[in-house]
ZADO-1210 file (C-alpha; in nm, 4 decimals, padded with zeros to 6 digits):
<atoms>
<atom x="16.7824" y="07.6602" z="10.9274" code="UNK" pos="1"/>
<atom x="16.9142" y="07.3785" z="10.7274" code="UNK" pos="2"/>
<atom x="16.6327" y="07.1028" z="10.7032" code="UNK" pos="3"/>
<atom x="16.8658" y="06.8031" z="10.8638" code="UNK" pos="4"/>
<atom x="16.5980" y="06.5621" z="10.9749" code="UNK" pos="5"/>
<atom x="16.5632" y="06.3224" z="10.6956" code="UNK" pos="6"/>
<atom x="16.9137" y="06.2924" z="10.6495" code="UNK" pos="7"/>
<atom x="16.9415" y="06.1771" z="10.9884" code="UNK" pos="8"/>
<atom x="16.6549" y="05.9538" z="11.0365" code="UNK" pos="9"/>
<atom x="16.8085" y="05.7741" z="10.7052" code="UNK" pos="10"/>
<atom x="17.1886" y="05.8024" z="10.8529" code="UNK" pos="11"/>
<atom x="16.9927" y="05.6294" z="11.1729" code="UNK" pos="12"/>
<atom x="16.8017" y="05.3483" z="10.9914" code="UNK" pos="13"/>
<atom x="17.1446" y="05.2590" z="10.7360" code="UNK" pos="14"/>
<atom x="17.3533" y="05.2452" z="11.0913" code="UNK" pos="15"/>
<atom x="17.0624" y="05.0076" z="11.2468" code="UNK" pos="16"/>
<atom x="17.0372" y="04.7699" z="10.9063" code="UNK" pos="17"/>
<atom x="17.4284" y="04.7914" z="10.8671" code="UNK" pos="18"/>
<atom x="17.5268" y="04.6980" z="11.2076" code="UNK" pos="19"/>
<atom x="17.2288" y="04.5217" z="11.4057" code="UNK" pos="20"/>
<atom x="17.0447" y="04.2629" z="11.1278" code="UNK" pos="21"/>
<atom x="17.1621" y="03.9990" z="11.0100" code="UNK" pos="22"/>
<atom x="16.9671" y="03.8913" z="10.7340" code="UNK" pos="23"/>
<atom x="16.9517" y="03.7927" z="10.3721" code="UNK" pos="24"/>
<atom x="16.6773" y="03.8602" z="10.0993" code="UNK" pos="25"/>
<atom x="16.6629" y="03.6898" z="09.7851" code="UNK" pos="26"/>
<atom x="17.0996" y="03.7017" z="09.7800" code="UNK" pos="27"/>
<atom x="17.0636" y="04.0705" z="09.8832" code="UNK" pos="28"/>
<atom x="17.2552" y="04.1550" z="10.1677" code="UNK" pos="29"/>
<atom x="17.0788" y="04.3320" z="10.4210" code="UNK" pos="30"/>
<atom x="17.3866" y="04.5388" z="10.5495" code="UNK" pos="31"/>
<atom x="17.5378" y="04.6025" z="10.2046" code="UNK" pos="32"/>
<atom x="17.1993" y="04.8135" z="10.2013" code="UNK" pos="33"/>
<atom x="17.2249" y="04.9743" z="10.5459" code="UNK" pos="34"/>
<atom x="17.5904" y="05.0579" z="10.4235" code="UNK" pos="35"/>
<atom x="17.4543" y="05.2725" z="10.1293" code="UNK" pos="36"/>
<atom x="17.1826" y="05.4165" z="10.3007" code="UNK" pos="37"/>
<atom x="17.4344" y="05.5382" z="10.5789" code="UNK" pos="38"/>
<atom x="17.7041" y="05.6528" z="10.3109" code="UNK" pos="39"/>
<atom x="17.3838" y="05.8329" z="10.1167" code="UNK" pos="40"/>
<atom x="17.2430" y="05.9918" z="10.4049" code="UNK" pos="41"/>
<atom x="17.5624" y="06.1627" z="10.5181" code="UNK" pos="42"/>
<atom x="17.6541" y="06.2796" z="10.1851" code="UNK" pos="43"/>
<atom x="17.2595" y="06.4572" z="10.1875" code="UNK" pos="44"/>
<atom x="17.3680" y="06.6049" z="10.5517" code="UNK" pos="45"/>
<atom x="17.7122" y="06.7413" z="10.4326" code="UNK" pos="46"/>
<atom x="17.4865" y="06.9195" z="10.1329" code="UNK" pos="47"/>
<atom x="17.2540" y="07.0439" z="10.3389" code="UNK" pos="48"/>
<atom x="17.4549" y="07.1951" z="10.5954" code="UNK" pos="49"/>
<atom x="17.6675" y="07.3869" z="10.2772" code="UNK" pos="50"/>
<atom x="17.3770" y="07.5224" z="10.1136" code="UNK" pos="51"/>
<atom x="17.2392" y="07.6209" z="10.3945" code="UNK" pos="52"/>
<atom x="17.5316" y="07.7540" z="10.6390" code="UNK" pos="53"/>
<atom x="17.5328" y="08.1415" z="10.7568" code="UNK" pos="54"/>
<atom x="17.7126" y="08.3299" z="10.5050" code="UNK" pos="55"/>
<atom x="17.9191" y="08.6434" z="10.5258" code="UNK" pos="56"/>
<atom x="17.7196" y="08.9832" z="10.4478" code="UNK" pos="57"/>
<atom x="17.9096" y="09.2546" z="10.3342" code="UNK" pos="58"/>
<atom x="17.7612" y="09.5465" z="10.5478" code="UNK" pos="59"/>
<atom x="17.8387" y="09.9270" z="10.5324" code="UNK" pos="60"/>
<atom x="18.0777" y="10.0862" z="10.7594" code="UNK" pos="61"/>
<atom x="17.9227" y="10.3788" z="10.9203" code="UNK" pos="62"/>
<atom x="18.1641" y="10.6847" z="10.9333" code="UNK" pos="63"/>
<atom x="18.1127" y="10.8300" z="11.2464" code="UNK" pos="64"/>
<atom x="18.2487" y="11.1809" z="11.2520" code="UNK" pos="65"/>
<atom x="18.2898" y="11.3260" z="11.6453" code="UNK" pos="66"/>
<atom x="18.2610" y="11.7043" z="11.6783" code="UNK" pos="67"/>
<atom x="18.3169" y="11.9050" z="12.0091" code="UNK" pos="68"/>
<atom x="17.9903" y="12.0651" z="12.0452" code="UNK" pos="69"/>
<atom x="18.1128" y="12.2623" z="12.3247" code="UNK" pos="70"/>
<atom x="18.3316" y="12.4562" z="12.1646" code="UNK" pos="71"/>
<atom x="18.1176" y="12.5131" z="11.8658" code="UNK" pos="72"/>
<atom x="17.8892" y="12.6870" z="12.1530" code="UNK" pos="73"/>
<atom x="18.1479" y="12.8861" z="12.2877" code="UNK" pos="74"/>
<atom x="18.2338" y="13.0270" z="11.9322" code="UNK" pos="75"/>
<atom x="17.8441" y="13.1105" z="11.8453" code="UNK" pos="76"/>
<atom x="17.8448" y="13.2986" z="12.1659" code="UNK" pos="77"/>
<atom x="18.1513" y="13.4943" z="12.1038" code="UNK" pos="78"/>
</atoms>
């Protein structure tokens, strides 16, 4: 199973900064770094989920060959 959870906890916390707070540090906008922790943590979850997805296993057809047993029977008891 593809490990998803810190992707989305950081998907969660860029949506929170980018679209609840309102706030400035130091000329740093707060949501400019929401915004790039949401773009960074969806770009981790679409990786995850590639490397990770079920692939396709080539398997071996079994040949399954049917033969009337009762009339190999009848042919040993002729």
């Amino acid at each position: 199973m593809a490990d998803i959870g810190p992707p989305i906890a950081l998907i969660a916390v860029g949506l929170i900064l980018w679209l609840a707070v309102s706030a400035t540090i130091a000329g740093i906008s707060i949501q400019t770094i929401g915004l790039i922790l949401f773009i960074i943590g969806v770009v981790w979850l679409v990786i995850e989920l590639a490397i990770n997805r079920p692939r396709r296993t080539v398997g071996t057809r079994e040949r399954v060959v049917e033969r009337p047993v009762a009339r190999e029977r009848e042919r040993e008891v002729l």
